[in-house]
C-alpha positions as CSV (number, residue, x, y, z in Angstrom):
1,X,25.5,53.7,-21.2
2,X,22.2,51.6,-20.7
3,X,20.5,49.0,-22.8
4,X,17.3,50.2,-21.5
5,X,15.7,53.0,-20.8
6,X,16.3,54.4,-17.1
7,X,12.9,53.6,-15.3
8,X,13.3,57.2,-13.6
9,X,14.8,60.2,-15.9
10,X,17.3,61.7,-13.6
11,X,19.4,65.1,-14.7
12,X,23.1,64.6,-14.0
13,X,22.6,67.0,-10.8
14,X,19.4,65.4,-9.5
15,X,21.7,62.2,-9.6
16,X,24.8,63.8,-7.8
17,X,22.4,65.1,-5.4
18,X,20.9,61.5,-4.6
19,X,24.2,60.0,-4.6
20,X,25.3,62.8,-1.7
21,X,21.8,61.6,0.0
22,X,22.5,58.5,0.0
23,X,25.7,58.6,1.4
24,X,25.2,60.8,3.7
25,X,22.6,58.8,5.2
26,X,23.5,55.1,4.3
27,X,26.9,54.9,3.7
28,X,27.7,52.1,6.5
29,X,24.6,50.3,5.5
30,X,24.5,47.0,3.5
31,X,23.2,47.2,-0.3
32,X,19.5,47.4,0.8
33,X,19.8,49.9,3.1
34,X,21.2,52.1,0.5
35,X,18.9,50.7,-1.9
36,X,15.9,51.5,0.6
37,X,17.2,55.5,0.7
38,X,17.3,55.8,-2.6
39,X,13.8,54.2,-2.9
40,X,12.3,56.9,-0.6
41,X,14.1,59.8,-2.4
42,X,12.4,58.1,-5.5
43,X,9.2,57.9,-3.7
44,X,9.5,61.5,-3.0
45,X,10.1,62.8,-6.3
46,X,7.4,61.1,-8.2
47,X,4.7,61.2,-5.0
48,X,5.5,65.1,-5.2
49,X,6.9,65.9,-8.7
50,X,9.9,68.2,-6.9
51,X,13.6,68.0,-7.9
52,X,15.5,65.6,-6.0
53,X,17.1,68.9,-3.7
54,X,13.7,69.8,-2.7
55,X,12.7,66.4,-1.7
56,X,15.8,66.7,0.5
57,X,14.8,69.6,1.8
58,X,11.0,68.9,1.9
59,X,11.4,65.8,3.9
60,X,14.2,66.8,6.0
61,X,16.9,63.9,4.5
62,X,19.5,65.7,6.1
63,X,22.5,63.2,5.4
64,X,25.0,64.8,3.5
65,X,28.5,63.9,1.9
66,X,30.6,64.9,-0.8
67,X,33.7,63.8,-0.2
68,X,33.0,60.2,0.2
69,X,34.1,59.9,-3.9
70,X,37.2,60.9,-2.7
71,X,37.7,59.8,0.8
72,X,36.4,55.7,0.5
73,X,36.0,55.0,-3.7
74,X,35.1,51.7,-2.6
75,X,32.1,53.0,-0.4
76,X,31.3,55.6,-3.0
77,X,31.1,52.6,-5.9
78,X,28.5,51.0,-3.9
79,X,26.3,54.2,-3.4
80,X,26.8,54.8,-7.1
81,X,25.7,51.7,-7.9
82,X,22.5,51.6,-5.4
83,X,20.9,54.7,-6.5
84,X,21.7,53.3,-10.3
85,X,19.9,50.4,-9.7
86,X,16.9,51.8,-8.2
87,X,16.8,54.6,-10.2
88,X,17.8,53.2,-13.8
89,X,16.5,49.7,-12.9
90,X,13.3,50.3,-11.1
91,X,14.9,47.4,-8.3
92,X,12.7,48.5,-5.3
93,X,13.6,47.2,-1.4
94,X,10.1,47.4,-0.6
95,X,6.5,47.2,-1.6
96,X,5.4,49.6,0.5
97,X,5.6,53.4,-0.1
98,X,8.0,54.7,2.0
99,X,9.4,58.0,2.5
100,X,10.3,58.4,5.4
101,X,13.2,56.8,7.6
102,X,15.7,57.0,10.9
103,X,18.6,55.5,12.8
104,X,16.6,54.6,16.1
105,X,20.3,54.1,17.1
106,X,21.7,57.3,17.0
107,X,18.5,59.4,17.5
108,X,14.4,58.6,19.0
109,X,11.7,59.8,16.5
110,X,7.9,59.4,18.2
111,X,6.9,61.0,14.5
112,X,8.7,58.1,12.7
113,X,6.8,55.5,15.0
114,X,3.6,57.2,14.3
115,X,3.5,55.7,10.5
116,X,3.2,52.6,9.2
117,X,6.9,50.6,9.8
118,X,8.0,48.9,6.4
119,X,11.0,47.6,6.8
120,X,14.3,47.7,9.2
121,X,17.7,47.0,7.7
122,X,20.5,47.3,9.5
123,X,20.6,50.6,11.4
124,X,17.4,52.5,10.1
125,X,13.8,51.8,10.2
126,X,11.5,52.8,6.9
127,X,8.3,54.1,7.2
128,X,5.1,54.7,4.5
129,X,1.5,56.6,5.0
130,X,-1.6,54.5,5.1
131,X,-2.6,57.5,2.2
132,X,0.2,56.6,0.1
133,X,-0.5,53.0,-0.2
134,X,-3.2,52.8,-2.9
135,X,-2.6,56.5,-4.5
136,X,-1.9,56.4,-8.0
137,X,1.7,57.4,-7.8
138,X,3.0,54.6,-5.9
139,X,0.7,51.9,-7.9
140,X,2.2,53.2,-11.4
141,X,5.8,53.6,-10.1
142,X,5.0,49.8,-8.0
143,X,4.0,48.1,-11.5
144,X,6.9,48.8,-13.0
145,X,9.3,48.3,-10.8
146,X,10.9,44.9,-9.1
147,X,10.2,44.3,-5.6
148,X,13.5,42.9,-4.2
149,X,12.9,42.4,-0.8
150,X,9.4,42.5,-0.1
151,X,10.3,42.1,3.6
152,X,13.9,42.1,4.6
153,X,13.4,40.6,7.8
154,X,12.6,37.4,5.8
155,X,16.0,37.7,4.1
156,X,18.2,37.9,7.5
157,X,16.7,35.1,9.1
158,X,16.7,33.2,6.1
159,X,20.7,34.3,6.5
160,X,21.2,33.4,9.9
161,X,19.2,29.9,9.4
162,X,21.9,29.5,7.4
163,X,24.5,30.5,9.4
164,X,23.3,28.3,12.3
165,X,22.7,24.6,10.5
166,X,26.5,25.6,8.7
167,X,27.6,26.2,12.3
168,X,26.4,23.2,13.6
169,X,27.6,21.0,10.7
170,X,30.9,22.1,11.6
171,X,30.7,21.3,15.4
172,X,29.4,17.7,14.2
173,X,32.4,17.2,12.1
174,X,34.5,18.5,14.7
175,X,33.0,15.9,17.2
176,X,34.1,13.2,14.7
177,X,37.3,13.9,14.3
């Protein structure tokens, strides 16, 4: 199926069991936030050496759904296709560590806002440990892996730069005609 090797050897349940993850947690999300999930549950399983369930257990990702396949193939293609690409590709969101995340939108988490903050995208925040930064795990996993989005904040104002000098283009050729 690939021309490559996968960068992380998953078993076909470890997989299903991400993918469930994932869209539990990120299904609404952009790409990169469902990217950035999959990155942590990565992050979990090579940091620790557990099975993706008991990551999800160990690190309390409780975001859950199976029936998304069914419900919204569309939705479930692009949860397929994020946990592929971090976990076959070795495409990272970020070039910190992180492991842990939340929605400060739906829920507050003083324990989240303890650690480090990585990255926000969309509607949760990612978070690493200052422990985790320089510990052999993540600087094996980090050297073969490709950073996309070393700080997605860049990338949305980057966008809405955009967004704003096309806008105003548009209101000058208005004023012209």
């Amino acid at each position: 199926e690939y021309s490559h090797p996968p960068f992380f050897n998953l078993t076909k349940a470890e997989r299903k069991t991400i993918q469930y993850i994932v869209a539990g947690e990120a299904k609404g999300e952009p790409m990169e936030g469902k990217m950035a999930v999959a990155q942590c549950i990565l992050h979990g399983m090579v940091k620790s050496g557990w099975s993706a369930e008991r990551v999800r257990i160990e690190y309390q990702y409780s975001g859950w759904d199976d029936e998304l396949e069914n419900e919204n193939p569309e939705a479930w293609a692009e949860v397929v296709e994020a946990v592929s690409r971090v976990f076959d590709d070795g495409e990272l969101i970020s070039d910190k560590p992180i492991l842990y995340f939340y929605a400060p939108d739906i829920t507050s988490s003083s324990w989240h806002e303890s650690l480090n903050h990585a990255v926000t995208i969309e509607g949760h925040k990612f978070f690493y440990l200052d422990e985790d930064v320089n510990a052999d795990w993540f600087l094996n996993l980090r050297k073969d892996g490709i950073v996309l989005l070393i700080d997605f904040n860049i990338y949305v104002a980057a966008g809405v730069i955009i967004g704003i000098i096309a806008l105003r283009m548009t209101i000058d050729i208005m004023k012209e005609d």
